[in-house]
C-alpha positions, 0 to 999 in steps of 0.5 A: 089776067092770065099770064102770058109764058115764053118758054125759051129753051136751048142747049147751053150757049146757044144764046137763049138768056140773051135773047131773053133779056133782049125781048125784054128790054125792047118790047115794053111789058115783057119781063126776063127771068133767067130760070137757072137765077130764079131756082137758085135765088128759091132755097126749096126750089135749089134743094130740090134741083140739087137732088134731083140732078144728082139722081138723074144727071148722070142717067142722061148723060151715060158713059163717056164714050159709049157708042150706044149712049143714046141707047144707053140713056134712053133706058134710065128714062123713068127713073129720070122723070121720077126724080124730075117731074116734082121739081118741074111741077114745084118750079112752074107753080112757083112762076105762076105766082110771079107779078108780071103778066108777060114773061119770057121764061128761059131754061132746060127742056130734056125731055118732051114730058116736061112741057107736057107738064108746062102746060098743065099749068100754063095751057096757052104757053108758047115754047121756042126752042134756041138752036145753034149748030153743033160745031159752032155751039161747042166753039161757043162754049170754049169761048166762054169758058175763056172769057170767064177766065178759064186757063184750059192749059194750065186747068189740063196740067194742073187741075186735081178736079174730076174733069180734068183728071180724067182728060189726062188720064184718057188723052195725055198730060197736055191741053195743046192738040188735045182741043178737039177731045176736050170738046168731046168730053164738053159735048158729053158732060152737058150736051148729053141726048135730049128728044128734040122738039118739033115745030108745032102748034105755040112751038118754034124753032129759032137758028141762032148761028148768026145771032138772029134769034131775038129777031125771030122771038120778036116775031113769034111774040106778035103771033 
């Protein structure tokens, strides 16, 4: 029986595990696999995302900054499928050989080539893009970080990291008036410029501002 493939996508907190794992548990014989827990759970697969995203991540996300960014990334665009395209093509051969036959499958689409790829190995795949406004995606993923037990007062203060370091540097030693460039600095480091996918044909688009998303992927299932 062929495999029947859901593959979720979606900027970071938009929702798209969740969602995931919402089909799964009320439509019987869908199966969830978080992508980012099946890499990481692969040692071949994890080793080759590490390298890969050392090469390329920063090509995709440019200078902090930048008003040209989206210029600025777009000229790294083959070197970014030179160092992507063997683990997107190692990472769907490995779900191929997964045991369910219904599976929604949620993780990251950059670039519109890697469900090109996608489909070279599962030609009937449907893909569901997650989308979440803006503003309102950024809130999110601040909120996230709280609940995670993320102090960002004492982090901006205190943290010799990378991130925050830099943050005081460019904005000054203190979190408080600072929380709208901390979500531009969010905004550039992991939602740097991706080429959008359009609706299509076994393409969708869901809004999750309201989180009626598993909704919607409940009724694109039934298509």
């Amino acid at each position: 029986m062929e495999q029947q493939i859901v593959y979720v996508t979606g900027f970071n907190a938009a929702g798209k595990t969740t969602i995931g794992q919402n089909i799964a548990s009320k439509h019987p014989g869908w199966h969830c696999i978080d992508g980012d827990e099946f890499v990481h759970n692969d040692p071949t697969l994890s080793e080759s995302m590490i390298g890969a995203s050392q090469r390329a991540t920063p090509l995709m996300r440019g200078t902090f900054g930048n008003e040209h960014l989206i210029d600025e990334v777009k000229q790294h665009d083959a070197e970014v499928r030179a160092a992507f395209e063997p683990f997107f093509r190692a990472l769907f051969e490995k779900v191929s050989q997964v045991q369910e036959s219904k599976i929604v499958f949620v993780y990251h689409c950059w670039r519109l080539w890697m469900l090109d790829v996608l489909r070279e190995y599962f030609p009937t795949s449907k893909v569901v893009e997650v989308r979440v406004t803006r503003s309102l995606l950024l809130d999110r993923f601040v909120d996230r970080e709280v609940k995670a037990g993320k102090d960002h007062e004492a982090l901006w203060r205190d943290d010799p990291g990378e991130r925050f370091a830099m943050l005081r540097d460019k904005y000054g030693p203190e979190y408080k008036g600072n929380e709208d460039n901390y979500k531009k600095f969010i905004e550039w480091r992991f939602y740097f410029p991706v080429e959008s996918i359009s609706e299509g044909h076994n393409v969708y688009v869901v809004d999750n501002d309201n989180f009626e998303g598993a909704q919607q992927l409940a009724g694109i299932l039934e298509e």
